[in-house]
C-alpha positions, 0 to 999 in steps of 0.5 A: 314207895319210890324205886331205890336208885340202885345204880346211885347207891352202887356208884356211892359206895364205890366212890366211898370206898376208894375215897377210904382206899386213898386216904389210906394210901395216902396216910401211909405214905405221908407216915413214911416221910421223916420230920426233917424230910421236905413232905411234898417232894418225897411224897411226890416219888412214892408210888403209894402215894400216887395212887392214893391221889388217882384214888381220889380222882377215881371217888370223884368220878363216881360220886359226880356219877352217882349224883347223876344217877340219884338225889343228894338225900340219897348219895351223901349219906353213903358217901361218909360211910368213907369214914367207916371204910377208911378205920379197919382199912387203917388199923388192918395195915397198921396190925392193930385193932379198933376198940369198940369205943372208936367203932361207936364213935366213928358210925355216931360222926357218920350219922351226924356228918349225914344229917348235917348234910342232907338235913342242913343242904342249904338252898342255892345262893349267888356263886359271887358277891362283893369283896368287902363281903367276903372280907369278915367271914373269909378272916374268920375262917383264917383265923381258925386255919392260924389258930389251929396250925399254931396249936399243932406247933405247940402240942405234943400228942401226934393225935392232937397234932393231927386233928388239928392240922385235919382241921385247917387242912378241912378248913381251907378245902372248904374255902376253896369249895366255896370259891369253885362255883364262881371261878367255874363261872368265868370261864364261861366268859374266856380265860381273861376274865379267869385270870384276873380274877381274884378268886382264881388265885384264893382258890388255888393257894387254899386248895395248894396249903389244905393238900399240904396240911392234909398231908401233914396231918397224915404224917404226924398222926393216925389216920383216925385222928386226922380224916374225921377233922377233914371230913368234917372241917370242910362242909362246916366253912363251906357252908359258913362261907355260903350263908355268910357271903353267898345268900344261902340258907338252910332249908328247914325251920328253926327246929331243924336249924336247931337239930343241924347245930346239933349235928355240927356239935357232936361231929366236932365232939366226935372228932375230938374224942377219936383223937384221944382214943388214937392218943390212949392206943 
């Protein structure tokens, strides 16, 4: 039986608890701010939510650290255990409890965030391809973005307002996820041929608008309705954007592609039904 990369798993639940640390923080914060209030400029003079951005950039130390240390069947997994830290971390601040109902639900969406992500990691593409490919698929996924901020403009509920902003919010982190591989790829070659590139300035305006919505999300809802729609929204564009466009595909057969479909369908589910567990308290 293989050694279990101790210091991997340390290194991933350190990055999982400061990424569930964060989005707390970060909640809390972006909570504080009024409807009338511009979001981003009064976040910016809360130390709270200050350190919820150095906790994120704390995870991502680890996380690299971790996936340094051991393989990604190992790491993923425990990196969405966030999800799991981040609900009594929330309900503690906010001094109330977590129903039984929300637990089961939210460790379901772990598991099915997990398999979807080791079971259905995709084969390594090209981190490029011609525009006119990326045309169709990128529209697609903008329209979701549209869509589910027109949503959020009509509804009532601050759950459902949320989940549907966590979800464009996902949605464009994915994107930007998406078009990193290939930006990092140009600075291999200077800075020209950086900024003159397109995808320099798709992934700076998709990564600016899902922070802000990201944050939206977190002001008009609880916490519980807004992080699983990001956490799940993002790996599902990234890997729409990677099959679609950059020649990845998934490594299992048709029964495991079926089982990864599977997954996806029940985190979607998930989300939706801690949304309305968040609505019901």
């Amino acid at each position: 039986m293989p050694e279990l990369p101790v210091a991997a798993v340390a290194c991933a639940f350190v990055a999982a608890l400061l990424f569930a640390v964060s989005a707390v923080a970060q909640q809390r914060a972006a909570s504080e701010v009024g409807e009338g209030e511009a979001l981003l400029r009064t976040l910016v003079r809360k130390p709270r939510w200050w350190a919820g951005i150095i906790g994120d950039a704390g995870g991502f130390a680890f996380q690299v650290a971790a996936l340094s240390l051991g393989s990604v069947l190992v790491v993923q997994p425990i990196l969405v255990s966030m999800l799991i830290f981040a609900l009594p971390l929330s309900a503690y601040f906010g001094h109330r409890r977590i129903s039984a109902r929300t637990w089961s639900v939210a460790v379901v969406l772990a598991l099915a965030l997990a398999f979807f992500l080791v079971v259905g990691d995709p084969t390594e593409g090209t981190s490029d391809a011609p525009l006119r490919e990326w045309l169709v698929p990128l529209g697609v996924l903008l329209l979701v973005v549209a869509f589910c901020i027109g949503a959020a403009c009509t509804v009532e509920s601050p759950a459902l307002r949320a989940l549907l902003l966590g979800t464009a919010g996902g949605a464009l982190f994915g994107i930007a996820a998406a078009l990193t591989a290939h930006v990092a790829d140009l600075f291999a070659h200077g800075l020209g041929p950086v900024v003159s590139n397109w995808h320099l300035y798709a992934l700076a305006a998709a990564g600016i608008l899902g922070l802000y919505l990201q944050q939206r999300a977190y002001q008009v809802g609880p916490l519980a309705a807004s992080l699983p729609a990001v956490t799940v929204a993002e790996p599902l564009a990234a890997a729409v954007l990677g099959m679609a466009v950059l020649g990845e595909h998934l490594r299992t057969g048709a029964v495991g592609t079926v089982f990864v479909v599977v997954a996806a369908v029940v985190m979607g589910g998930a989300a939706v039904v801690l949304s309305k567990a968040e609505a019901q308290a």
